[in-house]
N, C-alpha and C positions, 0 to 999 in steps of 0.2 A: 325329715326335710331333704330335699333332692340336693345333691352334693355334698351331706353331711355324709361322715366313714366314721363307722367301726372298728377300730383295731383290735386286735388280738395279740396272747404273744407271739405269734408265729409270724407278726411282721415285725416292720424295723421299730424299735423301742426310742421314746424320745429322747434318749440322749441321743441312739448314734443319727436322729434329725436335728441334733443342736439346741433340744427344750430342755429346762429346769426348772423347777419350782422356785419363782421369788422370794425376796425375804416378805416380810409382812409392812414393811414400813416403804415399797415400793408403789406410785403411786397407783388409786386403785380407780377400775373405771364404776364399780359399784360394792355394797355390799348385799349377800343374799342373807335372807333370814327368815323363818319361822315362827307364826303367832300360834302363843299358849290353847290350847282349846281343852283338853280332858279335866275336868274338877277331878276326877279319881285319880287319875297323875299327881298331882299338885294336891292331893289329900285334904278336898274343900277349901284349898286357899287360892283360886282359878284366880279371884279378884285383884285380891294385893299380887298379885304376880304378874297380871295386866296392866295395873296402874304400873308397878316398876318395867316391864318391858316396854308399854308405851313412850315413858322419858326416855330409855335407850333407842327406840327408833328415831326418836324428833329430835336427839342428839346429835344421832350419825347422819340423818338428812341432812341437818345444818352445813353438813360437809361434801357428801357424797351422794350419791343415788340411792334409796333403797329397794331390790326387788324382795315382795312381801311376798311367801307363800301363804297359803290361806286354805283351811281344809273344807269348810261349811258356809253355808250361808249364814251363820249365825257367827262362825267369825269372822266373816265379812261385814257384816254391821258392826261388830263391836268394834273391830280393826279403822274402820270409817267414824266412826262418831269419835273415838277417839285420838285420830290424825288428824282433825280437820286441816283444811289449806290454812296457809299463811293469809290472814285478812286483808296484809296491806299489798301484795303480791300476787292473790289468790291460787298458790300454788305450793305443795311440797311436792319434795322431791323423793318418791316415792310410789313403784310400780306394782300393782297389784297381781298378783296369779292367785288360781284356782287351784290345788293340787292337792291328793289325797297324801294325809301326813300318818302318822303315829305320834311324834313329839317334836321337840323344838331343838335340839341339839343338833345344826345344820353344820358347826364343823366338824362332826363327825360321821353323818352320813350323806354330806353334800359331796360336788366335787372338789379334788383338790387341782389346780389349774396349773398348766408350762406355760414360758413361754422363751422364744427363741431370742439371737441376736438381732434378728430382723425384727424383734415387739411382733410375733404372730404367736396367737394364743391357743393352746389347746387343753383339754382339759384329760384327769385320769378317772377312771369309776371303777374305783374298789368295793368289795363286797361286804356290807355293814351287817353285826348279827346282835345290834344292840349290848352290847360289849361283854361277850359271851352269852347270848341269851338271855339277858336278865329282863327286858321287855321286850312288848311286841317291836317287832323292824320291820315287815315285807314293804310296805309302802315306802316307811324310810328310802329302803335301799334302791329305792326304785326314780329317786329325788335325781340323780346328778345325770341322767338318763335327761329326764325333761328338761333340767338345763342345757343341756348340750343341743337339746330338740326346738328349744327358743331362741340359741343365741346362732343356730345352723354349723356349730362347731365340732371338727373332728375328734376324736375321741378313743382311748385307749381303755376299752373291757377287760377285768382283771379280775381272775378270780381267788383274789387271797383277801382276808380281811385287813384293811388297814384302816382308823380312823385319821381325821384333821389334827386331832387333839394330841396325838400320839407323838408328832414330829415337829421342832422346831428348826427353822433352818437360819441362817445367816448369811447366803446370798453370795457365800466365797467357799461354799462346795460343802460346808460341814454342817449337823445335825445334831442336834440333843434327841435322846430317847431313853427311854426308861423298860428294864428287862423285865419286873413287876405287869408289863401292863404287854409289852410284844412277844414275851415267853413265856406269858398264860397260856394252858393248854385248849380254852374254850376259843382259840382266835382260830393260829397255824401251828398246830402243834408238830407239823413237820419240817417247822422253819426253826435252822440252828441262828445266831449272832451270823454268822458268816453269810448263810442263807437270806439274811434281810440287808444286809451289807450289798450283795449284788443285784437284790430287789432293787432298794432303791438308788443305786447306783443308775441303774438301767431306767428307771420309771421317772425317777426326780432327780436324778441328776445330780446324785447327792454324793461326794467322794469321800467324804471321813464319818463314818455313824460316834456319837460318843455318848455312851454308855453310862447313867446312872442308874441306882437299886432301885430303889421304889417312891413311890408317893405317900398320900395324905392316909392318916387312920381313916379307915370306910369309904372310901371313894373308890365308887361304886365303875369307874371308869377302869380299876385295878393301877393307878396311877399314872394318868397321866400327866405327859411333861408341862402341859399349858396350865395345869395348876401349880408349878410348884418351879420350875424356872423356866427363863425367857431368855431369849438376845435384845437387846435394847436398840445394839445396831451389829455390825461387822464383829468387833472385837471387845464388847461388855458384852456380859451374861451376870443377869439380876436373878438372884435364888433364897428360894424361901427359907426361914430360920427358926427355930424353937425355942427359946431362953428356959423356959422350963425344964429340967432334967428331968423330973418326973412325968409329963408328958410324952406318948409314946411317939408321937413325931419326934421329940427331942433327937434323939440317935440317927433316925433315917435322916434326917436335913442336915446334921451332921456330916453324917456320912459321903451326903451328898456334896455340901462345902469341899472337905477333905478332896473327893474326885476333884470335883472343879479344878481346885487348885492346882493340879496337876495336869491337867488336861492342856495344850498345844495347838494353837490354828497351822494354817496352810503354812507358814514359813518359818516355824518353829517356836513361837513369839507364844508368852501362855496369856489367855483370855484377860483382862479387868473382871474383876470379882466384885458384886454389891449383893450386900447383904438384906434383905428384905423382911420382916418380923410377921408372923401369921398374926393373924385378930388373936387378942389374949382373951377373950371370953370363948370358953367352951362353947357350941352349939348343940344341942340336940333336936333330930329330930322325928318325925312318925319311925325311920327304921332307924336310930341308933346315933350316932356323934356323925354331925355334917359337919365337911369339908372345906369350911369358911379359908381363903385364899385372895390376897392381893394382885397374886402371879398370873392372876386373870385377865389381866388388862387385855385391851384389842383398840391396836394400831390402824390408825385412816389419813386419810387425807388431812392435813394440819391438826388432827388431835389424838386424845389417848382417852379413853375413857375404863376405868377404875372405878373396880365394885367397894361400895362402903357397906358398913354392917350396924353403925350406932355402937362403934367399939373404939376405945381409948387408940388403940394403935392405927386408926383410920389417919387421922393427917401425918402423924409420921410416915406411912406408906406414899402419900400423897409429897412431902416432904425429898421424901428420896428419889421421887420416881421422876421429878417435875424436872430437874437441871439432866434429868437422862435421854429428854427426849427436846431440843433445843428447836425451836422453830414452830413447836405443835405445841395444843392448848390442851394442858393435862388438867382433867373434869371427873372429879369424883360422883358417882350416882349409887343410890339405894341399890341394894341386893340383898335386903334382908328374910322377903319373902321369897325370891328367886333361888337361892340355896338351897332354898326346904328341898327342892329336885335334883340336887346333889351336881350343882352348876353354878357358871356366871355369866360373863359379859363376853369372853374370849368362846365359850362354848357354842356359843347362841348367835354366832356369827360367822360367814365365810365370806372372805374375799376375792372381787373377782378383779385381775389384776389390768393395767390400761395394755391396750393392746390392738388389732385390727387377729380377725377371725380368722383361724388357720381349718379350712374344711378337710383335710389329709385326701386331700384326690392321689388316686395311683401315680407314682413317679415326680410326686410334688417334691420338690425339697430345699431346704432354705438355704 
């Protein structure tokens, strides 16, 4: 699109133009997201995956805009028959595209978006390889390209892998991330702690990285932090818990409490700690124990929406989470058949934050 730029690293990086990555709870001018299409993905369960991705869209329309990618014609019908408009209204809120996909994990090979003190928006596109190759990506990675080609938004080309899922921020410089899932050899395996320290320093804006070990048993993501702890706002961080000792998460959520507690914001102040319980029934599925996680929530415009599982510690999750997020309508939904793909609610979403369009022309600067 004419006026839209490329960046590179070899120009000015959006910190030193004044951009950083929002928190999630900042508000949003839409969400982008991806309809389920492969039965072989989804291991013949393409259905109940639809039926529960469906409610999560007519969810978050209630709130916000959705733009829909869409890979086929066939799931464009299916996508359409089961949004219909609002009868009394005749309308959701809800924008359709055409885009060739791989899968539905859009915050991870979507863009992840800056933006400045001025609210001018731009966005970063990192290089997705399906989280160390384990499925197909080229199309994936080809996603945050086209966003940027729709919205006529400048843009910073980046060739390291980073996913969405990988990074939590808090909106006052600091970041959760997990060495499990950024110091896999299958990502950048020439990138030290220090090394992604000034990535995203420079890329997002991000001044303190803080460091836990790992995630979930078999998540296939190598764990990522959006399953397994969150910021709620600035100064809570809500993190996933074990009760079981015998289960092998026991130790790592452990472990990860323990950090926690220690861990320090920008003015020396240490975080609020809430403790968050995983679903007590085991999961299993086609490849081995799924990943079932509360930690999954995704932040909108006045709501919070929370994957349930048909599992006893579903409203205590709901329970805890609802007085953390004051103002917004905390909405538990089915994710039972959505896991089987080793995801949830927070994976299958990206935010795109409110803002007016930053095209990066030469010599622009805010």
């Amino acid at each position: 699109m004419p006026g839209m730029k490329h960046l590179t690293p070899n120009d000015p990086t959006p910190r030193a133009l004044g951009f950083s990555m929002p928190p999630e709870w900042a508000t949003h001018a839409a969400t982008w997201m991806s309809w389920p299409a492969d039965n072989d993905l989804w291991f013949g369960q393409l259905e109940p995956v639809r039926q529960e991705y469906a409610g999560l869209v007519r969810t978050i329309a209630r709130y916000e805009r959705v733009e829909l990618l869409l890979r086929d014609d066939e799931s464009e019908r299916d996508a359409r028959k089961r949004l219909p408009a609002d009868p009394v209204s005749g309308r959701l809120d809800i924008v359709f595209h055409r885009v060739a996909l791989d899968d539905v994990w859009i915050r991870d090979n979507g863009p992840i978006f800056v933006r400045n003190d001025r609210s001018e928006l731009a966005l970063t596109n990192w290089k997705f390889n399906s989280w160390g190759g384990k499925f197909e990506w080229r199309n994936d990675d080809r996603v945050p390209e086209y966003v940027a080609g729709q919205l006529g938004m400048g843009h910073w080309d980046l060739p390291v892998v980073l996913e969405g899922g990988a990074v939590e921020v808090n909106g006052e410089g600091a970041a959760l991330v997990t060495r499990s899932c950024l110091l896999t050899p299958s990502r950048n395996p020439q990138l030290s702690e220090e090394d992604y320290a000034d990535l995203l320093r420079s890329y997002l804006g991000i001044d303190r990285l803080l460091w836990l070990d790992g995630g979930l048993e078999n998540d296939h993501t190598d764990g990522h932090i959006d399953t397994i702890t969150r910021f709620t706002d600035a100064r809570t961080i809500v993190t996933s818990v074990e009760a079981d000792v015998t289960d092998a998460n026991h130790a790592v959520m452990k472990g990860n409490l323990r950090a926690l507690r220690e861990m320090r914001g920008g003015a020396g102040q240490p975080f609020r700690v809430v403790e968050l319980p995983l679903p007590a029934a085991r999961l299993e599925g086609e490849e081995g124990r799924l990943p079932p996680t509360y930690a999954n929530f995704y932040i909108g415009n006045g709501f919070v929406v929370v994957p349930q599982y048909g599992d006893v510690n579903d409203q205590e999750a709901l329970d805890i989470l609802t007085p953390l997020f004051p103002g917004r309508e905390v909405t538990g939904l089915l994710s039972r058949a959505i896991i089987g793909g080793g995801g949830s609610f927070h994976c299958m979403t990206q935010q795109q934050p409110e803002g007016t369009v930053w095209t990066g022309e030469p010599g622009e600067q805010p």
